[in-house]
C-alpha positions in Angstrom: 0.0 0.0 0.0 1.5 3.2 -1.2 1.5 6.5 1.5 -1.6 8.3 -0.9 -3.2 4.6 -0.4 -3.1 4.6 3.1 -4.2 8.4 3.5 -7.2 7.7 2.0 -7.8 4.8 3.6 -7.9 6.0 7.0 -8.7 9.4 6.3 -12.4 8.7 5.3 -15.0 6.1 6.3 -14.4 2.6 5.3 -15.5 1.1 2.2 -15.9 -2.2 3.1 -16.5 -4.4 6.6 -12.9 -5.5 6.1 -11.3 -2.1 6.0 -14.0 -1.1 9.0 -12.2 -4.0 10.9 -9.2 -2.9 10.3 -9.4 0.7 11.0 -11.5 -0.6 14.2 -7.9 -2.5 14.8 -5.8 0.6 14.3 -7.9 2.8 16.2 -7.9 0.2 19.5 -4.5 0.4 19.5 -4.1 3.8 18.9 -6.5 4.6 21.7 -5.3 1.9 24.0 -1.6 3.3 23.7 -2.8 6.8 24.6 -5.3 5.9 27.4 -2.6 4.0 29.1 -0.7 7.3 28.8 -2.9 9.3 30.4 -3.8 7.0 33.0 0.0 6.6 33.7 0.0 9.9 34.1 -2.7 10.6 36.7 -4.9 12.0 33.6 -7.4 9.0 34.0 -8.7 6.9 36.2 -9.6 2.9 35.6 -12.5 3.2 34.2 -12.0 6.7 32.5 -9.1 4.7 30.4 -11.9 2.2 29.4 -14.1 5.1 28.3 -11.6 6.9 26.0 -10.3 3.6 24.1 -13.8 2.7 23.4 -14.3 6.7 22.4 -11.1 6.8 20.6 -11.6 3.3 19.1 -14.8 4.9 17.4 -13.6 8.1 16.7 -10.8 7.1 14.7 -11.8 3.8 13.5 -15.4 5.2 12.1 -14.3 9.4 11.5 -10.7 8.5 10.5 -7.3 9.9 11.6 -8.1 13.6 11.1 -11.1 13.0 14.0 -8.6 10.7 15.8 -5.8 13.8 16.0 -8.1 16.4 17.3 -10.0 14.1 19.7 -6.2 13.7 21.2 -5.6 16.9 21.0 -8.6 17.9 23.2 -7.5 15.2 25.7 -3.7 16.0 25.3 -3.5 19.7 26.3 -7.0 19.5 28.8 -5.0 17.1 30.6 -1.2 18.9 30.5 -3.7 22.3 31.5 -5.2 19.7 34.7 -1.8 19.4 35.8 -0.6 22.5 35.3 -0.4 24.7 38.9 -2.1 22.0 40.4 -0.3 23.0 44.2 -2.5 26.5 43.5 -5.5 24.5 42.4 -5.7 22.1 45.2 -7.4 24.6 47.4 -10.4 24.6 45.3 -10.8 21.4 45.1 -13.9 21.6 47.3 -15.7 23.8 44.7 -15.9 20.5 42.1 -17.4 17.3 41.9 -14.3 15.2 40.6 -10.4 15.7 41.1 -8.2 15.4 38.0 -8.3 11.8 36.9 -11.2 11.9 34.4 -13.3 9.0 35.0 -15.7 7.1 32.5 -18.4 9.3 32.8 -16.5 12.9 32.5 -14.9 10.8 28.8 -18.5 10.0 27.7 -19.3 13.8 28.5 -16.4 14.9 26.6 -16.0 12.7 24.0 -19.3 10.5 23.9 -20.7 13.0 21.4 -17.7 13.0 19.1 -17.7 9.3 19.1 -21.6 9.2 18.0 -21.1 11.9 15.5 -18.4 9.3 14.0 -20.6 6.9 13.7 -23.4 8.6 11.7 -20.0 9.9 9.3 -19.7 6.3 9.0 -22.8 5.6 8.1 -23.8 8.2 5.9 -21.0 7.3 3.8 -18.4 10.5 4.9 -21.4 13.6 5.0 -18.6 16.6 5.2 -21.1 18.6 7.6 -20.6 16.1 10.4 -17.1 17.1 10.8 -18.2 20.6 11.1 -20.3 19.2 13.8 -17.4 17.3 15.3 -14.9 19.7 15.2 -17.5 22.1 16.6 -18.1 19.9 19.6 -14.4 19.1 20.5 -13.8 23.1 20.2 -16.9 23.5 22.7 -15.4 20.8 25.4 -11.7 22.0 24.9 -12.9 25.9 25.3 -14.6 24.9 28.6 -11.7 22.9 30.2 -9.4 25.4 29.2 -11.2 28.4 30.9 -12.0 26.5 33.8 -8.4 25.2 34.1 -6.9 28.6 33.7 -9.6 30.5 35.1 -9.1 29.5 38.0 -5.3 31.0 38.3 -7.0 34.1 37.1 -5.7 37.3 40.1 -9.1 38.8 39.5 -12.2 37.3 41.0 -14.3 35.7 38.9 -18.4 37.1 37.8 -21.0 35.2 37.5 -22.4 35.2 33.9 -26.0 35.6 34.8 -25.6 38.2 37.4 -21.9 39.7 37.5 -21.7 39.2 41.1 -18.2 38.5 42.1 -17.8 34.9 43.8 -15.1 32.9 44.4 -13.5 30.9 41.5 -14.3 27.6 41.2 -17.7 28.6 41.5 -20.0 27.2 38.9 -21.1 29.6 36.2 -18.2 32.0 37.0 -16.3 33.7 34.4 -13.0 35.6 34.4 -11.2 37.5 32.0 -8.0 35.3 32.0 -10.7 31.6 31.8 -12.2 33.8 28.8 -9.3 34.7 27.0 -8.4 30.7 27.1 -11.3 29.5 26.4 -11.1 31.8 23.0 -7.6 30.2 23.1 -8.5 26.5 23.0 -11.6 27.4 20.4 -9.3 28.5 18.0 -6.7 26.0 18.7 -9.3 23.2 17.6 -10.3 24.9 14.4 -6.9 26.1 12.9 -6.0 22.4 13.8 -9.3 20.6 11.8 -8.6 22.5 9.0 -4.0 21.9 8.7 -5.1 18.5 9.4 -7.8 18.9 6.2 -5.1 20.0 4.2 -2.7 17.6 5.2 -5.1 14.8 4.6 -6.0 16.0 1.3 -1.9 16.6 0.4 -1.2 12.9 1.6 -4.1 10.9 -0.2 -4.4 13.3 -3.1 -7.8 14.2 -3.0 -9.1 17.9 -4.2 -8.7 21.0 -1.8 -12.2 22.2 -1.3 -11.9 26.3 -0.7 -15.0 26.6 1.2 -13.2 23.7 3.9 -11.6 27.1 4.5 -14.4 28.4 6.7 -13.4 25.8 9.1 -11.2 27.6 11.6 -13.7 30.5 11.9 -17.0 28.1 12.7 -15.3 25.9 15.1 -14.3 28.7 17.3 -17.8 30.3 16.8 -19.2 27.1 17.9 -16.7 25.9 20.6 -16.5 30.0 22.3 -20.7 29.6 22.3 -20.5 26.3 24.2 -18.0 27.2 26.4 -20.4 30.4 27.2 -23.7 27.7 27.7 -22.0 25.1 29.5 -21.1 28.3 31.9 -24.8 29.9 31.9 -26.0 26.0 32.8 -23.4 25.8 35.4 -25.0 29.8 37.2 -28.6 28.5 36.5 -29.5 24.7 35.8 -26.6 22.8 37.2 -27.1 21.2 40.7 -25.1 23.3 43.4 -24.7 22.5 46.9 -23.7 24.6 50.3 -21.8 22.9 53.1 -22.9 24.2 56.2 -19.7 22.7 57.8 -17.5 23.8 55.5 -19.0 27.3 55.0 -18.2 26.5 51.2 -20.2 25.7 47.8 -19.9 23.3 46.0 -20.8 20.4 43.0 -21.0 17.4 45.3 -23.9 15.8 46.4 -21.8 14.7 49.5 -19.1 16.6 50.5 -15.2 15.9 50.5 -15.6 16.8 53.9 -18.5 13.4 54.5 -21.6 15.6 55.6 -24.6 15.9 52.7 -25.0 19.7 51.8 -27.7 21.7 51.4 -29.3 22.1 47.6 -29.3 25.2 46.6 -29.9 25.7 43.0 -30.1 23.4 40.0 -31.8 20.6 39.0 -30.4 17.8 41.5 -29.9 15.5 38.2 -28.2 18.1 36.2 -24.2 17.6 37.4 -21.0 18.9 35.6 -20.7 16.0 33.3 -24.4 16.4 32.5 -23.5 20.0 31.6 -20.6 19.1 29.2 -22.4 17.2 27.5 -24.9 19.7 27.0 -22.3 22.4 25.8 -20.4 20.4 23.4 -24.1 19.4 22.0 -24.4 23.0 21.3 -20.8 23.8 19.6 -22.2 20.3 17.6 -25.1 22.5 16.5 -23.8 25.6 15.6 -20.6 24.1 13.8 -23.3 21.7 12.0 -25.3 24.4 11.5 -23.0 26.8 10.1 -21.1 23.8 7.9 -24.2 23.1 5.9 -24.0 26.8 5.2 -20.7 26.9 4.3 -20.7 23.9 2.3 -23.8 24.5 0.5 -25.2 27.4 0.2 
């Protein structure tokens, strides 16, 4: 198999249920090596690591390697970002429902979408749109861990979106300058990246440049700065939030690090973080969908 061969073999959906084997093959390992990684790392826990190879497996082994690259990418710098000032972090800790090993559940709501939006590329035979969609989500969930991971470090107190009050950071539905200048950051990171790794996927397997591809970098950062901006109005309005009277601190968890049950005091008591990243990626889905079919089509 020559290099263009291969390009466009696991650049695009497979042609047959051979090739989908295969490239299911490829992509296992692929996500397997990376997941151990990250676990290694402290980036994941058990089952976390079982969530992203069975998201990575389908991401790349249905979307091919362009999806493949920037789902690792979103998981690659969220997780160097996690670590990053994590002495100054730890105090905040209390403010969130989960430390920094991503388990299953927090890869589902990062990555679940992607992984299903793979899956219908698949199955609609390579429909460009969808990875408008895709790249639009992983801009959306990659925007949102940035800010929060950044935010956080931020010297100014952070506002909530709804209200501009000035809480404490960590606080859900807070935004800072310094979380919103990274969340533009990691938008725009996403959607310069989808479209060099267009190009270079079209360079490698020889297939036509098509111009209008060229509107990718501005949609995806459209899309992933507007779900970053939802998943943070859910988080002031919808998302369940708790009050330790103990502690004298809010928080995400239902039971506190501390072991007493906190009061509720806003939210829907089903509605958690993961819930909510789910949500916002859904959203930068939409709008990147949304604005693709205009792109493409119109």
């Amino acid at each position: 198999m020559s290099a263009q061969q291969f390009f466009a073999w696991a650049g695009g959906p497979a042609s047959s249920w051979l090739g989908l084997g295969l490239r299911l093959v490829v992509g296992l390992a692929l996500s397997a090596g990376v997941g151990w990684a990250g676990f290694k790392r402290a980036s994941l826990s058990r089952s976390g690591l079982l969530g992203a190879i069975a998201v990575g497996t389908l991401t790349f082994g249905l979307g091919g390697w362009v999806w493949g690259l920037l789902l690792v990418a979103f998981f690659a710098t969220s997780s160097a970002l996690t670590h990053y000032a994590s002495a100054r972090k730890q105090p905040l800790a209390d403010h969130f429902a989960k430390g920094s090993r991503r388990d299953l559940a927090q890869v589902l709501a990062n990555g679940g979408l992607g992984a299903a939006l793979a899956m219908a590329y698949a199955a609609t035979g390579g429909q460009p749109t969808l990875f408008f969609a895709f790249a639009g989500a992983m801009a959306a969930v990659t925007a949102d861990t940035w800010a929060t991971e950044l935010g956080v470090l931020s010297a100014d107190r952070p506002r909530l979106i709804t209200t501009g009050e000035a809480v404490e950071p960590g606080t859900s539905g807070a935004v800072s300058p310094l979380g919103s200048l990274a969340a533009m950051s990691g938008a725009w990171m996403i959607g310069f990246l989808s479209l060099a790794l267009q190009l270079l996927q079209g360079r490698l397997s020889g297939v036509p440049w098509n111009p209008r591809l060229g509107w990718l970098p501005l949609l995806a950062a459209l899309a992933g700065l507007a779900g970053s901006l939802f998943d943070s109005l859910l988080g002031a309005t919808l998302q369940a939030s708790y009050y330790c009277m103990h502690c004298g601190k809010e928080t995400e968890q239902p039971i506190h690090r501390c072991g007493r049950q906190p009061i509720h005091i806003r939210g829907w008591p089903w509605l958690d973080n993961d819930g909510v990243n789910l949500l916002a990626s859904l959203a930068g889905a939409l709008i990147a969908g949304g604005l693709g079919v205009l792109a493409l089509h119109v």
